[in-house]
C-alpha positions in Angstrom: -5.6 -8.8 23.5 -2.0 -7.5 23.2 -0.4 -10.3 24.4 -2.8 -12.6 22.0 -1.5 -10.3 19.0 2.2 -10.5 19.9 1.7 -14.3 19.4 -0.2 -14.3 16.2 2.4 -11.9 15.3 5.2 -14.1 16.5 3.9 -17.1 14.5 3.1 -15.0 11.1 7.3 -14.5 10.9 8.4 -17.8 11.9 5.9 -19.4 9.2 7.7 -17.0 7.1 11.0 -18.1 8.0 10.4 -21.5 7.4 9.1 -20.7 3.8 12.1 -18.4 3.1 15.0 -20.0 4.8 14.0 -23.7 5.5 13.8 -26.8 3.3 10.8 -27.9 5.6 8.4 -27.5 2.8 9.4 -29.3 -0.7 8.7 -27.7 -4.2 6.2 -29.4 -6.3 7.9 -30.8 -9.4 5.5 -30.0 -12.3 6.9 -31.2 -15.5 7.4 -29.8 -19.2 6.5 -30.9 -22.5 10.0 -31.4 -25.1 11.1 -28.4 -27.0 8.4 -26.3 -25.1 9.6 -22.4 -26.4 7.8 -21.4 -23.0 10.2 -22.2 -21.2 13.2 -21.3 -23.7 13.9 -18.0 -22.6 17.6 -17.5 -22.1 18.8 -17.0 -18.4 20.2 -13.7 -17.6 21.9 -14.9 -14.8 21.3 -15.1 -10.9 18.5 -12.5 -8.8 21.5 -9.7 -7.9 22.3 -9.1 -11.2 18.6 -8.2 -12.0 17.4 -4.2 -12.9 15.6 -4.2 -9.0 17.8 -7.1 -7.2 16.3 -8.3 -3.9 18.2 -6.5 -1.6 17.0 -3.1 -2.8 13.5 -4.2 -3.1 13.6 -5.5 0.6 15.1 -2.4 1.6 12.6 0.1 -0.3 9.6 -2.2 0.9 10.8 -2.3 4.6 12.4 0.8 5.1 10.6 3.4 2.6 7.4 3.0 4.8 9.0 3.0 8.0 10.7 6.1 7.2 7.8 7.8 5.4 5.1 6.6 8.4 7.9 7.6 11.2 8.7 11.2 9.8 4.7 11.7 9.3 3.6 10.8 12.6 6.9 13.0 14.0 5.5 16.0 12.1 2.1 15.8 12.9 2.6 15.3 16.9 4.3 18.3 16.7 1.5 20.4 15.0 -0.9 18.7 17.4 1.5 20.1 20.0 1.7 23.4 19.1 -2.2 23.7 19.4 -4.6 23.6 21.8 -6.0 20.6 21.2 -3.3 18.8 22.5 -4.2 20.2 26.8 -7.7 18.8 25.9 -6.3 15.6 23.9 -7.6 11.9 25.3 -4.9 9.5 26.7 -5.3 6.4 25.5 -3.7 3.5 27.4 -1.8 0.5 25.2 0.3 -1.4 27.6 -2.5 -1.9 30.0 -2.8 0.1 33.4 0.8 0.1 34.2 1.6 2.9 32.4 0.7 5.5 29.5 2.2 5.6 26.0 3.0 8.8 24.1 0.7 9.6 21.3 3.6 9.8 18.8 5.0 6.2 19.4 1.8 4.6 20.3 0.8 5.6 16.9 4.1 4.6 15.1 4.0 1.5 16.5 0.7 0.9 15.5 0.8 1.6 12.2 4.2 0.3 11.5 2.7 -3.6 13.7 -0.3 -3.6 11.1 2.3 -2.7 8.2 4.7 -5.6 9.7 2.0 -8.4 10.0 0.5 -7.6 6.1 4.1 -7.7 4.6 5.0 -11.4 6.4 1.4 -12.4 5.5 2.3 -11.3 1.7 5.4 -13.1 1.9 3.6 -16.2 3.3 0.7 -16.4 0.8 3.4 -16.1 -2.4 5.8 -18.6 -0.8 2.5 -21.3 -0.2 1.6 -20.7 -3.8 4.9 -21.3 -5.1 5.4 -24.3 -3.1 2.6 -25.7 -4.2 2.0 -24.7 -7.9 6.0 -25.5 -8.5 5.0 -23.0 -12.2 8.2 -23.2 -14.3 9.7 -19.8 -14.9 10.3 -18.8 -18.9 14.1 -19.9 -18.7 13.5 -23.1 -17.1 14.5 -25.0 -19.7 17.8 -23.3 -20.4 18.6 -24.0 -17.1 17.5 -27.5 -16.5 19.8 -28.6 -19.6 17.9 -31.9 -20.4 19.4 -34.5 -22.2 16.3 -34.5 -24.7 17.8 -37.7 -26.5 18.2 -39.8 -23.1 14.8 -38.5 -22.7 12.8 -40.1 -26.0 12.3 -36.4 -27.0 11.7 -37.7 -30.7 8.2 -35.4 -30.9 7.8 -32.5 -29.4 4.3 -33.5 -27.3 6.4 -35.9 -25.1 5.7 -35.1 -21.7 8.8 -34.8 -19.0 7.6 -35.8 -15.2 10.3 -37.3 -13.4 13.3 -35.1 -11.2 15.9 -36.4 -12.6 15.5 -35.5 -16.5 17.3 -31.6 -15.5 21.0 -31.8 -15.4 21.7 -28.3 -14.8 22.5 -26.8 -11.3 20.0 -27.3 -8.7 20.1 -24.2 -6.6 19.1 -22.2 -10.7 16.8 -25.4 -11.0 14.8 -24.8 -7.5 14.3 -21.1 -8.5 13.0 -21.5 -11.9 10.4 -24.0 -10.2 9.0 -21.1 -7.8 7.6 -18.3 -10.3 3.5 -18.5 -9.6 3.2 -15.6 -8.1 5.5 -13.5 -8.4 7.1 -12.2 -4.9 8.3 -9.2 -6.0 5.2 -8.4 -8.0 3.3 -8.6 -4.6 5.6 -7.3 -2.2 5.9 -3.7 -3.9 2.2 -3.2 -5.0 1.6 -4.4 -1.2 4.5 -1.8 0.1 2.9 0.8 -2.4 -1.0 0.4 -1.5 -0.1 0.5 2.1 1.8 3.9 2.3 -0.9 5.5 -0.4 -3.8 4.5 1.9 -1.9 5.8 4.9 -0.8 9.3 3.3 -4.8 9.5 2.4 -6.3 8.9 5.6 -3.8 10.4 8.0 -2.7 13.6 6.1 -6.0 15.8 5.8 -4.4 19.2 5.2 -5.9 21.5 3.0 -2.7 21.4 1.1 -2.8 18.5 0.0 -5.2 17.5 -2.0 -2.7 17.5 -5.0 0.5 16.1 -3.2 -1.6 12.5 -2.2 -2.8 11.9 -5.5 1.1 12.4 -6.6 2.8 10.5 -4.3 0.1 7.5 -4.3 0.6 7.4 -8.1 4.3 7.3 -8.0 4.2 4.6 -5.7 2.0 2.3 -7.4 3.4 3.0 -10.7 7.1 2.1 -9.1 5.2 -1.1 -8.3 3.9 -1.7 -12.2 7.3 -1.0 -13.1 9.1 -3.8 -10.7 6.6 -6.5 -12.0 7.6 -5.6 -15.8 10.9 -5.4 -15.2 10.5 -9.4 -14.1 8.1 -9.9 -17.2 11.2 -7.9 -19.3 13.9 -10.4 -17.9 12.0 -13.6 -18.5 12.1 -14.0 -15.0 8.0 -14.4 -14.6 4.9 -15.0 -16.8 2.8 -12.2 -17.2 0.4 -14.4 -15.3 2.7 -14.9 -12.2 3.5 -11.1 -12.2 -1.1 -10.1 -12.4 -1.4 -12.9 -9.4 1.2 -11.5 -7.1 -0.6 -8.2 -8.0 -3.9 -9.4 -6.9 -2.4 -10.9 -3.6 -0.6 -7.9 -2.4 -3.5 -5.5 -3.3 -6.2 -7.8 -1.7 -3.9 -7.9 1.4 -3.4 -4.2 1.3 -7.2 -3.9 0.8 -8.2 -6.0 3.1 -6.4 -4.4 6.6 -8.0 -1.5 5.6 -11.4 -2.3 5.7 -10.4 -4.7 8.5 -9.5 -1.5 10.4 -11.9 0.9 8.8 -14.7 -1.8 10.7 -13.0 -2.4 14.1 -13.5 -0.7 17.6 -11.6 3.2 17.0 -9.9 3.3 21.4 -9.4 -0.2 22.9 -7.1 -0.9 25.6 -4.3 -3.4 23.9 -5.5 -3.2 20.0 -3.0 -0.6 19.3 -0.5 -3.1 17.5 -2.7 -4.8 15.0 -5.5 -2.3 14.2 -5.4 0.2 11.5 -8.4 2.3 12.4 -9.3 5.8 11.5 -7.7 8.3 13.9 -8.1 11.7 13.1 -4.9 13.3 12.4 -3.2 16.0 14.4 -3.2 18.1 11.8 -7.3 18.0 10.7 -7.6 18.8 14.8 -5.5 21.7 14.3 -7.3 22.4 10.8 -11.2 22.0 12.7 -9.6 24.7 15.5 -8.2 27.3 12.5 -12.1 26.8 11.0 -13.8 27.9 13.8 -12.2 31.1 13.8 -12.7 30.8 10.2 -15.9 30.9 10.3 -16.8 33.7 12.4 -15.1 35.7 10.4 -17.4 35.2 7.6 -19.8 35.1 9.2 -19.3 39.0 9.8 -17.8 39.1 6.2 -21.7 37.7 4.8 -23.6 40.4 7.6 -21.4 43.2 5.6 -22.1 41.7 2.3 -25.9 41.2 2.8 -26.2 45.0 4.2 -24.2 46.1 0.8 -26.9 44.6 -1.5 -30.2 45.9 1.0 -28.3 49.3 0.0 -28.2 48.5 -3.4 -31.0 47.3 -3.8 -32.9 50.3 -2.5 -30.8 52.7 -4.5 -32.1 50.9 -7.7 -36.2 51.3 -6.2 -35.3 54.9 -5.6 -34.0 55.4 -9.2 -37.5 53.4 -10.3 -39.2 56.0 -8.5 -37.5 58.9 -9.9 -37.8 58.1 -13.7 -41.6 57.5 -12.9 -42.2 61.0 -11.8 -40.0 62.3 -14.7 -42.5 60.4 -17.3 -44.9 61.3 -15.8 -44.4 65.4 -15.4 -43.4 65.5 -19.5 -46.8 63.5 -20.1 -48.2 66.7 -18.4 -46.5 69.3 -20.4 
């Protein structure tokens, strides 16, 4: 099964490659109706000088969560360590009966191989849909630069199909053609999904309970804010930036229940399978609560013996005030 995975693995980011780097699949060319004020918006120049240019997003989608999952894993080996859980832990073996991995990077690995696959699978879904869509992006038309009166543009309703009606520079034309969804849109609600479900399911301290919420917010709202910022720029529709929402959620969605459903300790599914370990840390929690509870357990004896006192201190007093009534009946 590890092997099978490497491949399906291997394939998922050379279909990606071809989408991102090849010419091997050809744009649809969708055409445009004269004087359309859709796609009028003015062009505020090339992808880098954008508010969240690509490289920065690439670099906060890929290394943000490699970071984040990397440190976490780090910190909670090292409280599983320190207890006593760790002498009576279960090895687990990944790369078949050769050998044994360590818990830390046999953990990593698998959480950062699920992460990998979903973010190449994001990247292929938006890149298909773009292809085939071929959506014109709001500033299409001030980049195409058509010749309106070579065109018979003499009312508005006139319907542009052919290629050749742009005369503006291909390499702006080819990007205003590729809009539905929006990549960006997807990739950081993906990025931001992923790490919020991961923080929730791996981090069970006690201590917490307000820090997840926090950071699992700020992440998705940085995400809201990257596919406005395209919606701002009149780089994307409002209805590219909701579907490349819906993709990278549903993906996001999807490997966890995927992993929530599959087998927890299989020989080889390590890479590929989210799952739901317990963490270090709730071991080390469960052991403090044991402890725990003894203790009030003797803390509820004491209690319960205070209010038996109590209580018959208050029959007592009952008893006295009836013998006082009744000796001042008598006088």
């Amino acid at each position: 099964m590890l092997y099978f995975q490497l491949v399906i693995m291997a394939g998922t980011v050379m279909l990606a490659y071809y989408f991102e780097c090849t010419d091997t699949f050809s744009v649809h060319v969708q055409g445009f109706f004269c004087y359309d004020t859709s796609y009028t918006k003015p062009y505020l120049g090339p992808e880098d000088r954008s508010a969240v240019p690509p490289p920065l997003l690439y670099a906060l989608v890929a290394g943000l969560p490699t970071l984040l999952i990397t440190v976490t894993e780090t910190v909670l080996f090292l409280v599983q360590y320190t207890s006593k859980e760790f002498d009576r832990s279960e090895k687990t073996v990944a790369t078949g009966d050769c050998c044994y991995l360590n818990p830390l990077v046999r953990r990593t690995f698998r959480f950062l191989g699920v992460y990998s696959f979903g973010l190449f699978t994001v990247d292929i879904f938006v890149n298909a849909g773009q292809v085939v869509t071929g959506n014109l992006a709001p500033y299409f038309l001030t980049v195409c630069k058509p010749n309106y009166t070579a065109l018979g543009c003499q009312q508005a309703l006139r319907y542009i199909s052919h290629q050749e009606a742009c005369s503006g520079n291909q390499e702006d034309i080819l990007r205003a053609r590729k809009t539905f969804p929006c990549k960006e849109a997807a990739l950081s609600l993906y990025a931001a999904l992923y790490l919020a479900m991961y923080v929730t399911l791996t981090v069970q301290a006690k201590g917490s309970r307000l820090a997840k919420p926090v950071l699992s917010l700020g992440l998705v709202c940085l995400a809201f804010l990257t596919g406005l910022n395209r919606v701002a720029e009149y780089r994307n529709h409002w209805g590219d930036v909701i579907a490349g929402f819906i993709i990278g959620g549903a993906i996001a969605t999807f490997l966890l229940l995927l992993g929530e459903e599959s087998p927890e300790h299989q020989p080889g599914s390590a890479l590929l399978t989210l799952g739901r370990m317990e963490s270090p840390l709730e071991k080390y929690i469960a052991s403090q609560e044991t402890d725990d509870d003894d203790d009030e357990d003797e803390e509820s004896c004491y209690i319960k013996e205070r209010l038996l006192v109590f209580l018959n201190w208050l029959q007592g007093l009952h008893w006295f005030q009836r013998i006082s009534n009744r000796r001042w009946s008598e006088l």
